[in-house]
C-alpha positions, 0 to 999 in steps of 0.5 A: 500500500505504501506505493499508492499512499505515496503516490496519492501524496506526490500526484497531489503536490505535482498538481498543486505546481511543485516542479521537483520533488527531493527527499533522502532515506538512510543507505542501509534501507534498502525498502525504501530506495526500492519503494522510491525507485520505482516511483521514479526518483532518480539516486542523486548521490550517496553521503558517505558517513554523514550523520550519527545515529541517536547511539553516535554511530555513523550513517550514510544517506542517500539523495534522491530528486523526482521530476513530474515527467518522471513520476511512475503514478502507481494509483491506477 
C-alpha cells in the first residue's frame, strides 16, 4: 500500500505546481530506495558517513530528486 499512499501524496503536490520533488532515506534501507525507485526518483548521490545515529554511530544517506515527467503514478 505504501506505493499508492505515496503516490496519492506526490500526484497531489505535482498538481498543486511543485516542479521537483527531493527527499533522502538512510543507505542501509534498502525498502525504501526500492519503494522510491520505482516511483521514479532518480539516486542523486550517496553521503558517505554523514550523520550519527541517536547511539553516535555513523550513517550514510542517500539523495534522491523526482521530476513530474518522471513520476511512475502507481494509483491506477
Amino acid at each position: 500500500h505504501g506505493r499508492v499512499f505515496l503516490s496519492m501524496l506526490i500526484g497531489e503536490l505535482f498538481e498543486r505546481g511543485y516542479e521537483k520533488i527531493v527527499l533522502d532515506t538512510n543507505l542501509q534501507n534498502k525498502r525504501a530506495q526500492h519503494v522510491y525507485e520505482s516511483l521514479g526518483f532518480r539516486k542523486l548521490r550517496v553521503n558517505i558517513d554523514s550523520w550519527k545515529d541517536q547511539l553516535g554511530n555513523r550513517q550514510s544517506s542517500v539523495d534522491y530528486e523526482l521530476l513530474p515527467g518522471d513520476f511512475v503514478d502507481h494509483r491506477k
